[in-house]
N, C-alpha and C positions, 0 to 999 in steps of 0.2 A: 728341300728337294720336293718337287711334285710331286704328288700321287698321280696324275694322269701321266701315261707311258708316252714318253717326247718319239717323236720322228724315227730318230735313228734305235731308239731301244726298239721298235717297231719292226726296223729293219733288219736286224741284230738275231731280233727273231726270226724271221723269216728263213733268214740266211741259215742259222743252225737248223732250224726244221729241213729244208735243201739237204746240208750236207747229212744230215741223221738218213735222213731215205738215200743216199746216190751210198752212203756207207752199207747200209744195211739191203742193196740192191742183191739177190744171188742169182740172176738172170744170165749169168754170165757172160756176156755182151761187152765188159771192158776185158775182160782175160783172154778174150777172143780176137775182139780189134788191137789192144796195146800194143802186141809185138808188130803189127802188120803197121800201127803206125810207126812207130819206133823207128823200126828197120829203113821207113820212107824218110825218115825227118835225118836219121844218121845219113843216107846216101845223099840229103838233098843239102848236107850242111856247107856253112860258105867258107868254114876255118877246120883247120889239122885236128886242135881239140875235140875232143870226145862230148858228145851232147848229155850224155848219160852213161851214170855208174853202173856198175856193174850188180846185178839184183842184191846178191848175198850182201853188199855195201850197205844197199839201202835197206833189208830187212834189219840188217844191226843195227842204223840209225835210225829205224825206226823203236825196231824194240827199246831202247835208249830213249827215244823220246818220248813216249809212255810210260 
């Protein structure tokens, strides 16, 4: 294996550093727009299906997946 860091480990980084900061954002700016888009994307959907669970759903699967 190389020591010099290939393309994608480069990328790789990148990408985590990204998601570290949009994680760690408290501007609160997606707690504000989420439901606003939410509500647009359920009334704008093309199928009966439900676009998204229900919160308490996804807080368990989260918590579950940490």
């Amino acid at each position: 294996m190389s020591t010099i860091p290939s393309l994608q480990e480069n990328r790789n980084a990148k990408a985590i550093k990204l998601l570290d900061e949009w994680l760690s954002d408290q501007s609160g700016y997606d707690e504000n727009v989420w439901p606003k888009l939410k509500k647009l994307i359920e009334v704008h959907r093309l199928s009966a299906r439900k676009q998204f669970w229900e919160s308490s759903v996804l807080r368990l699967v989260f918590r579950v997946w940490h």
